[in-house]
mmJSON file of the N, C-alpha and C atoms, coordinates in Angstrom:
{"data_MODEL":{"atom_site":{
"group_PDB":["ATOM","ATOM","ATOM","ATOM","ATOM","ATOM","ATOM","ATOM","ATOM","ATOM","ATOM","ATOM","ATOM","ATOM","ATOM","ATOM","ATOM","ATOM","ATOM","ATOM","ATOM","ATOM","ATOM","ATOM","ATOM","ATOM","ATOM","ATOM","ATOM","ATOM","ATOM","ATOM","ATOM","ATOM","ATOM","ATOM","ATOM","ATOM","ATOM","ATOM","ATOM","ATOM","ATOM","ATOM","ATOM","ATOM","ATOM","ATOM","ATOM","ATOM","ATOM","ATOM","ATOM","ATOM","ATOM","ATOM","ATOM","ATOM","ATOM","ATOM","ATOM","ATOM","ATOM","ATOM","ATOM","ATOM","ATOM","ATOM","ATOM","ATOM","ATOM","ATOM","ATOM","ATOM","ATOM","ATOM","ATOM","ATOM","ATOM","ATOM","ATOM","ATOM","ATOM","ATOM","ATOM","ATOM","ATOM","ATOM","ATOM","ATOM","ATOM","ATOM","ATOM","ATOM","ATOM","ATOM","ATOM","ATOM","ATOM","ATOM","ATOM","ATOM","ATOM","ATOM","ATOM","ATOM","ATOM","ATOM","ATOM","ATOM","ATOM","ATOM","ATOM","ATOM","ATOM","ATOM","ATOM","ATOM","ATOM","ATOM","ATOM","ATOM","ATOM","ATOM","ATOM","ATOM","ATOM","ATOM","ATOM","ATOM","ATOM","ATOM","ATOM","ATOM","ATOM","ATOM","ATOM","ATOM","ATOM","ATOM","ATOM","ATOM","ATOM","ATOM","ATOM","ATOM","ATOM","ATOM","ATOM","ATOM","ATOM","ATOM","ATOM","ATOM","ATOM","ATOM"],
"id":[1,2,3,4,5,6,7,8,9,10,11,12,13,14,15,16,17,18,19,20,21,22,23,24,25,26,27,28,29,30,31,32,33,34,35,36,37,38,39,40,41,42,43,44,45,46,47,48,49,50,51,52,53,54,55,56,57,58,59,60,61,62,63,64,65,66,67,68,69,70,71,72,73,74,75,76,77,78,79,80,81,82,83,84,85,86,87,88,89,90,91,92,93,94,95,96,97,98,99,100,101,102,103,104,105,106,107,108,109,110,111,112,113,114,115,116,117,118,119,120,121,122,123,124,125,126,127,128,129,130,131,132,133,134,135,136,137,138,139,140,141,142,143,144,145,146,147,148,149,150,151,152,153,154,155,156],
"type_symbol":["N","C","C","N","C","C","N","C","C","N","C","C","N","C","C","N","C","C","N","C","C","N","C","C","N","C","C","N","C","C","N","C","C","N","C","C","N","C","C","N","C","C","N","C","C","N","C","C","N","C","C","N","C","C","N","C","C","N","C","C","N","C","C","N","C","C","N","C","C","N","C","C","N","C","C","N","C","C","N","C","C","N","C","C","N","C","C","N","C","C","N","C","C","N","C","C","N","C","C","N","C","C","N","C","C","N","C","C","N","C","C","N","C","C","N","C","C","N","C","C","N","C","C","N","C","C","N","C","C","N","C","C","N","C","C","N","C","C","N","C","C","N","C","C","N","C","C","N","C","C","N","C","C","N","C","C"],
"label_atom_id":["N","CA","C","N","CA","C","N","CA","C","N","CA","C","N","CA","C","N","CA","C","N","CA","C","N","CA","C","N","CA","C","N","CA","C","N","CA","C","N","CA","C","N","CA","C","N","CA","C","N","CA","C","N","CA","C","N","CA","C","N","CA","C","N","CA","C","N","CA","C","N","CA","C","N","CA","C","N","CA","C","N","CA","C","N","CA","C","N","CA","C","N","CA","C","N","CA","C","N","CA","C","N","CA","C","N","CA","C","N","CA","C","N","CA","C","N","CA","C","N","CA","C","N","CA","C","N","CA","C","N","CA","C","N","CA","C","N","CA","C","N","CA","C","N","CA","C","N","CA","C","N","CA","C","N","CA","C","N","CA","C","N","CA","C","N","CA","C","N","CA","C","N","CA","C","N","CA","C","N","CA","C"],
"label_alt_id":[null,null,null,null,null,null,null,null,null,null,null,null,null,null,null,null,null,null,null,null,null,null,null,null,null,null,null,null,null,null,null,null,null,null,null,null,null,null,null,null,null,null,null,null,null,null,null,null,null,null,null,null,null,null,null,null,null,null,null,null,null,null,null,null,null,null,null,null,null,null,null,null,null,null,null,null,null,null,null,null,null,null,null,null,null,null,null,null,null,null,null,null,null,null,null,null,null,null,null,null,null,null,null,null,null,null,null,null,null,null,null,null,null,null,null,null,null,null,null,null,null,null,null,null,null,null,null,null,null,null,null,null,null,null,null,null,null,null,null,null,null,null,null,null,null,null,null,null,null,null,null,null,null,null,null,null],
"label_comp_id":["UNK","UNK","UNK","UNK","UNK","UNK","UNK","UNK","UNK","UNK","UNK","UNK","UNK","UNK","UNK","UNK","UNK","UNK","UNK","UNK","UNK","UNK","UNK","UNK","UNK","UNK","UNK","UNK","UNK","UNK","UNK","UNK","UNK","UNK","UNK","UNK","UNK","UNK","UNK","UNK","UNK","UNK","UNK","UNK","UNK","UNK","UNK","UNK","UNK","UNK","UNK","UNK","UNK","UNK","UNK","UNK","UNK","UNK","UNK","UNK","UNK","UNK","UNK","UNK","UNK","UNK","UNK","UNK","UNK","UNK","UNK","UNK","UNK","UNK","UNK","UNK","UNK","UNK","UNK","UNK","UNK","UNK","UNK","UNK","UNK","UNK","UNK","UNK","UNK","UNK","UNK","UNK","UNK","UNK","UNK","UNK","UNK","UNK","UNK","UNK","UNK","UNK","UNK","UNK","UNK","UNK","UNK","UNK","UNK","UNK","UNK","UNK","UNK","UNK","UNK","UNK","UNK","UNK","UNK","UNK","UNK","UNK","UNK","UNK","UNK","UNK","UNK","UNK","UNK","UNK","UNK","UNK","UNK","UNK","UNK","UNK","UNK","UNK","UNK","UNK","UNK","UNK","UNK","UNK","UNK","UNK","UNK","UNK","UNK","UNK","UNK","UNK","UNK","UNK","UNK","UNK"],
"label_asym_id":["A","A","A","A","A","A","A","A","A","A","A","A","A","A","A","A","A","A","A","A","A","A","A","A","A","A","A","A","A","A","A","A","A","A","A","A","A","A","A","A","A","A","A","A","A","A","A","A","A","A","A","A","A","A","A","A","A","A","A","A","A","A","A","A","A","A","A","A","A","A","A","A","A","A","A","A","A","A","A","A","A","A","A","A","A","A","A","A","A","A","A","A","A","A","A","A","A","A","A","A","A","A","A","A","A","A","A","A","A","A","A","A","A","A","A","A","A","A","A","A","A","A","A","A","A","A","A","A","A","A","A","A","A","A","A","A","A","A","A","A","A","A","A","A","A","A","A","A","A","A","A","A","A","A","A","A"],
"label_entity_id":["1","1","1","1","1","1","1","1","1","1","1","1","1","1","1","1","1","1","1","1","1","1","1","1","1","1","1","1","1","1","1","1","1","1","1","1","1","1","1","1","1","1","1","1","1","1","1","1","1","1","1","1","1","1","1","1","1","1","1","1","1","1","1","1","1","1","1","1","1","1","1","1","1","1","1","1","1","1","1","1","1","1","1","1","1","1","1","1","1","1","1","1","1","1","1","1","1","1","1","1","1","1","1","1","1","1","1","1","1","1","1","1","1","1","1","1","1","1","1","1","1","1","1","1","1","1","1","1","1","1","1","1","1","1","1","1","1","1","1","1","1","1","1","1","1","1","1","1","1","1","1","1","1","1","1","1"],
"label_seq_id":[1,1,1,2,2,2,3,3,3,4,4,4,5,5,5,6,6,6,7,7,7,8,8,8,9,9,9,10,10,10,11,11,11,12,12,12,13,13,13,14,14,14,15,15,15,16,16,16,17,17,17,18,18,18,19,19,19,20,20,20,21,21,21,22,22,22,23,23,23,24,24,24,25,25,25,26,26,26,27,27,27,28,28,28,29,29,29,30,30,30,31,31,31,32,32,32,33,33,33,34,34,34,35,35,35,36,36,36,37,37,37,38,38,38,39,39,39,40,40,40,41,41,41,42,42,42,43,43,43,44,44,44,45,45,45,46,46,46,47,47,47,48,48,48,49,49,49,50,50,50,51,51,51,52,52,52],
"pdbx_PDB_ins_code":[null,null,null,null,null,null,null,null,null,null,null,null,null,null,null,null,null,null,null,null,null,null,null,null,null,null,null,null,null,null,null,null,null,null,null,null,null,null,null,null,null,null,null,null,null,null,null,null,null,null,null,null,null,null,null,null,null,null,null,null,null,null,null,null,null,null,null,null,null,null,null,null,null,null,null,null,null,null,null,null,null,null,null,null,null,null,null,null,null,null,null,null,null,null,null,null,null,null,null,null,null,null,null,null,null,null,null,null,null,null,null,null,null,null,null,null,null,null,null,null,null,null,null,null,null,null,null,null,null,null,null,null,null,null,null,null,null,null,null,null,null,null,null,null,null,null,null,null,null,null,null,null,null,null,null,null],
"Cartn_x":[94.826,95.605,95.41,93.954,93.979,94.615,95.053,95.401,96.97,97.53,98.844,98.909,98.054,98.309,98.418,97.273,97.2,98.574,98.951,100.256,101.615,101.427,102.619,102.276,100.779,100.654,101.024,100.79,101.352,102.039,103.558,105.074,105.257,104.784,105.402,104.933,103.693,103.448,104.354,104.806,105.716,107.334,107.391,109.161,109.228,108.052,109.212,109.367,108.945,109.07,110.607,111.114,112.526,112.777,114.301,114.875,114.391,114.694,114.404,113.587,112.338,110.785,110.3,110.577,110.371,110.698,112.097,112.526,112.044,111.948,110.823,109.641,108.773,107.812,108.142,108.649,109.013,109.228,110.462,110.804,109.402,108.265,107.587,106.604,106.251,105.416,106.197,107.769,108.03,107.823,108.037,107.758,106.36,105.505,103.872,103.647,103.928,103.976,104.633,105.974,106.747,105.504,105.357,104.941,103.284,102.749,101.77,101.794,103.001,103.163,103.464,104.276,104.828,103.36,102.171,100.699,100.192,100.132,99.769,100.058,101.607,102.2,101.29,101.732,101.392,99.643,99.436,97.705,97.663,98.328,98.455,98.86,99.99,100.353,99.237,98.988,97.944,96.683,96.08,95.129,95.368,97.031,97.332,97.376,97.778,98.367,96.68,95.632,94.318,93.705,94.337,93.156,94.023,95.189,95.719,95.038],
"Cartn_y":[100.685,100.942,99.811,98.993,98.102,96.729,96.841,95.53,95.482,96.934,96.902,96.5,96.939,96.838,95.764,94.534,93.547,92.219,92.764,92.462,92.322,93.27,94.23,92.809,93.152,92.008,90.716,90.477,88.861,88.582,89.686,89.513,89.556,90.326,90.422,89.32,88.511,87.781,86.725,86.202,84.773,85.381,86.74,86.789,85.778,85.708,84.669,82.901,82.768,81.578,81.23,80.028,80.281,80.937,81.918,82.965,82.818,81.456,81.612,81.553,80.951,80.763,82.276,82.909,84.549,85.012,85.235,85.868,85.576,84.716,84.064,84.709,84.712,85.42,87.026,87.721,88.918,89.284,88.842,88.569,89.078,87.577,87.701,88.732,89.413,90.434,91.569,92.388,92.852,92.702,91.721,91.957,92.12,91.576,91.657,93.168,93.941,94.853,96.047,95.589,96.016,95.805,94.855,94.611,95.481,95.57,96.423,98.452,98.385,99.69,99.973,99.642,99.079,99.152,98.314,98.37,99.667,100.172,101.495,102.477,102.34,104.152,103.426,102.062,102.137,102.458,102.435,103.059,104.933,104.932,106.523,107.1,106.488,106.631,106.718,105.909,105.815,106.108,106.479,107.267,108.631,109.265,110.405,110.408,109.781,110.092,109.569,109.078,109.214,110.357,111.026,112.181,113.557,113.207,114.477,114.663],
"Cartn_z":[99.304,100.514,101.514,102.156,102.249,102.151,100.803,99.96,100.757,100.81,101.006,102.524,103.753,104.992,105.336,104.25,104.792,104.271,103.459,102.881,103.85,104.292,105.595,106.89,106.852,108.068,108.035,106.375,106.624,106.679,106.358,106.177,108.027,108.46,109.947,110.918,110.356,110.876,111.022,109.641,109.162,109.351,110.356,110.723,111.913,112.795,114.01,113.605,112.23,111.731,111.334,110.495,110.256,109.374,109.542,108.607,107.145,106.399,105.03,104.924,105.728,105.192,105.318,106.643,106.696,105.548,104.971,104.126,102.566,102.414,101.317,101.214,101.898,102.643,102.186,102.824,102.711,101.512,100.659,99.082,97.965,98.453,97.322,97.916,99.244,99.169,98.724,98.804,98.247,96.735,96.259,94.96,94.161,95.333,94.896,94.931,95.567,95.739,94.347,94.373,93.579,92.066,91.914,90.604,90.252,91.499,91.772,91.24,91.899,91.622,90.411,89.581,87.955,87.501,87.808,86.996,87.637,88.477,88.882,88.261,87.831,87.11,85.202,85.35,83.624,83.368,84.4,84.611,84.411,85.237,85.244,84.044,83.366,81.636,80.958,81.37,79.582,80.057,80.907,81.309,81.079,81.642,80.81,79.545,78.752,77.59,76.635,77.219,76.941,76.818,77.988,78.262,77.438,76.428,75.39,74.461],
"occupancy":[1.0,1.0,1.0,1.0,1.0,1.0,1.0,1.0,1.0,1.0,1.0,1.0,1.0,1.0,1.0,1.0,1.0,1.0,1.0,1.0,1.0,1.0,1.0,1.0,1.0,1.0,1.0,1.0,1.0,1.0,1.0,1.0,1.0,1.0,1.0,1.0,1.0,1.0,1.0,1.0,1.0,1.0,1.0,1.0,1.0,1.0,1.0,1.0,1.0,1.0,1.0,1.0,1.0,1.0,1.0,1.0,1.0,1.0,1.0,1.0,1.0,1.0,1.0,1.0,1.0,1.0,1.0,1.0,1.0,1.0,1.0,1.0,1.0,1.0,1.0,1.0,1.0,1.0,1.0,1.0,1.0,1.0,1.0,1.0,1.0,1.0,1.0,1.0,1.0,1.0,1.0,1.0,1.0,1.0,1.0,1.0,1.0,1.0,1.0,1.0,1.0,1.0,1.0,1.0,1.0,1.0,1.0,1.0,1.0,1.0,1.0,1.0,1.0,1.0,1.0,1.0,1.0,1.0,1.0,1.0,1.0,1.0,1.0,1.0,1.0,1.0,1.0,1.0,1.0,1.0,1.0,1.0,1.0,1.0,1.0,1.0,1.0,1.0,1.0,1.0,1.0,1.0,1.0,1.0,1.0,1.0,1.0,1.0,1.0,1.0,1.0,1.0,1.0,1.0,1.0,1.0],
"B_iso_or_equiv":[0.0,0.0,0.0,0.0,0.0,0.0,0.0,0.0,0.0,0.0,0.0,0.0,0.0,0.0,0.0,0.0,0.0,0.0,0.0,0.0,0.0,0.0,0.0,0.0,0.0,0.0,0.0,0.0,0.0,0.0,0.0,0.0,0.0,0.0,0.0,0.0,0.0,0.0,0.0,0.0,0.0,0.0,0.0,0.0,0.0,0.0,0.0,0.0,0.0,0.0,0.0,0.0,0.0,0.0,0.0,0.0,0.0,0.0,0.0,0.0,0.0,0.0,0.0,0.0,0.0,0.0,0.0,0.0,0.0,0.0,0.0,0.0,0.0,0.0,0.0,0.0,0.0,0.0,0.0,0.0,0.0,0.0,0.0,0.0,0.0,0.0,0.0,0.0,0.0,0.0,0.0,0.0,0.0,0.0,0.0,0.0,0.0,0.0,0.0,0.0,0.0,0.0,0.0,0.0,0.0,0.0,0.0,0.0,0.0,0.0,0.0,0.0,0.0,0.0,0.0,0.0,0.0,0.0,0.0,0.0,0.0,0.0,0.0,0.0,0.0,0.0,0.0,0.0,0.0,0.0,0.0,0.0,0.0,0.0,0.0,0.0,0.0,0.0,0.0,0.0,0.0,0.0,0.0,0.0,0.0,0.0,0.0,0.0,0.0,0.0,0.0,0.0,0.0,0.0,0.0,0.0],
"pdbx_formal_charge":[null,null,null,null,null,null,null,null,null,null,null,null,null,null,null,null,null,null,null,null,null,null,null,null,null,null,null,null,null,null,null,null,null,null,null,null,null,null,null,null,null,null,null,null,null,null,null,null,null,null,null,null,null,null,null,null,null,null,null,null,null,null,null,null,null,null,null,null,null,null,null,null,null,null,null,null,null,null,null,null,null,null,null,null,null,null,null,null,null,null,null,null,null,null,null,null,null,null,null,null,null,null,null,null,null,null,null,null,null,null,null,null,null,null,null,null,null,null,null,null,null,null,null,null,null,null,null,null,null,null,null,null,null,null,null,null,null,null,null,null,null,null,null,null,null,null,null,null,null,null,null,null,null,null,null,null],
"auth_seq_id":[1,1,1,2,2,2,3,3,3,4,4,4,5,5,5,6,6,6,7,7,7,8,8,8,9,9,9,10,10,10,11,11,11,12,12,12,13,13,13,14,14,14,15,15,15,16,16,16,17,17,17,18,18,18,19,19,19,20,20,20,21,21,21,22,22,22,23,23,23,24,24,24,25,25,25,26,26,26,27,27,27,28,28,28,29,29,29,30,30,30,31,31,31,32,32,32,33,33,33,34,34,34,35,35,35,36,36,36,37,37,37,38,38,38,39,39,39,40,40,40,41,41,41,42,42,42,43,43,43,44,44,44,45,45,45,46,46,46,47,47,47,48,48,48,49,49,49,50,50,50,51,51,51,52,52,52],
"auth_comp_id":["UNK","UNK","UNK","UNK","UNK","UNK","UNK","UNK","UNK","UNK","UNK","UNK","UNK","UNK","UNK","UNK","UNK","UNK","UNK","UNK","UNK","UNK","UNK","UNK","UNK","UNK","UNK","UNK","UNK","UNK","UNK","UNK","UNK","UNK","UNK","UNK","UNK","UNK","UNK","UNK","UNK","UNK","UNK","UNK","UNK","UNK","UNK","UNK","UNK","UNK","UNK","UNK","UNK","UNK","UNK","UNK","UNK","UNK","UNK","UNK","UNK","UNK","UNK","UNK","UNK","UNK","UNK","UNK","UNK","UNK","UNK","UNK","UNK","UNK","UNK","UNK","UNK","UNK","UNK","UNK","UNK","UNK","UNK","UNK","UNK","UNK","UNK","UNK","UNK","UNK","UNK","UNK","UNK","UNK","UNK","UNK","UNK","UNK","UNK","UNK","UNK","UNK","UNK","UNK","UNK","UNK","UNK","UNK","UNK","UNK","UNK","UNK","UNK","UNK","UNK","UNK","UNK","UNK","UNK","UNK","UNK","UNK","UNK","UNK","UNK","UNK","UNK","UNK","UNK","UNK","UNK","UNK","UNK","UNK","UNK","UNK","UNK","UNK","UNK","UNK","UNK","UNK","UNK","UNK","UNK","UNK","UNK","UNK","UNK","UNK","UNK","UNK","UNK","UNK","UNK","UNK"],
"auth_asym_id":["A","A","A","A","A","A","A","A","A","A","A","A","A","A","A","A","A","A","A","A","A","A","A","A","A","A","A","A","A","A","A","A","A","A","A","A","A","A","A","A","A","A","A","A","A","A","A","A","A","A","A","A","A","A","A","A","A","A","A","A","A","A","A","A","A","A","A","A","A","A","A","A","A","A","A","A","A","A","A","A","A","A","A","A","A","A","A","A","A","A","A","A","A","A","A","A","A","A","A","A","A","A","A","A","A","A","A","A","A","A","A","A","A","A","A","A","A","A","A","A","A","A","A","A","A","A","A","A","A","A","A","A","A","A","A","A","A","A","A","A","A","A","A","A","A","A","A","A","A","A","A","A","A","A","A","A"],
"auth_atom_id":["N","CA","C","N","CA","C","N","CA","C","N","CA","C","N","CA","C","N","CA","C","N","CA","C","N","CA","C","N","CA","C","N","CA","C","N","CA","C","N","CA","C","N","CA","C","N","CA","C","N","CA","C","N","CA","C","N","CA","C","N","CA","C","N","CA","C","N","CA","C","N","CA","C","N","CA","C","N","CA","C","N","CA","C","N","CA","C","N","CA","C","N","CA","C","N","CA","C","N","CA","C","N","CA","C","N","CA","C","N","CA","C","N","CA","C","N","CA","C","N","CA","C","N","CA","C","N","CA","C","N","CA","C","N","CA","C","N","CA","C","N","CA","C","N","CA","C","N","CA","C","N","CA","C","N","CA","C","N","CA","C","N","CA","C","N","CA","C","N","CA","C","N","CA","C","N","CA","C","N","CA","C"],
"pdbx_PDB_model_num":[1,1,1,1,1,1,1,1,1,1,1,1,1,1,1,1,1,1,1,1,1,1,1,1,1,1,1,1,1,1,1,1,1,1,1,1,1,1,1,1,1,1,1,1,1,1,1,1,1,1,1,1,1,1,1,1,1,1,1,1,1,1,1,1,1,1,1,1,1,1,1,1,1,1,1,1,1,1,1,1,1,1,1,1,1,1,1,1,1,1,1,1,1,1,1,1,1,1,1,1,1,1,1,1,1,1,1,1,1,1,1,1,1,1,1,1,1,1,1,1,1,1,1,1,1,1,1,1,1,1,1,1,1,1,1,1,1,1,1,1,1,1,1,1,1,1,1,1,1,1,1,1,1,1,1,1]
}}}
């Protein structure tokens, strides 16, 4: 949960910079993120499908 706040912070930090460098910025923490959660559920899978 950490990992994520501080994520959040760095995107809001680099908005009053210019639009594309912000948005760049923004982009790949969405997707760091995104790709995070994707390893999270495939954790939860097969930890379930371990514990049948």
């Amino acid at each position: 949960m950490r990992l994520h706040l501080q994520k959040q912070e760095t995107a809001s930090e680099a908005l009053p910079f210019d639009d594309c460098e912000s948005s760049n910025v923004l982009v790949s923490v969405l997707l760091q993120h995104h790709i995070f959660a994707i390893l999270e559920s495939c954790a939860r899978l097969y930890l379930y499908e371990s514990l049948l």
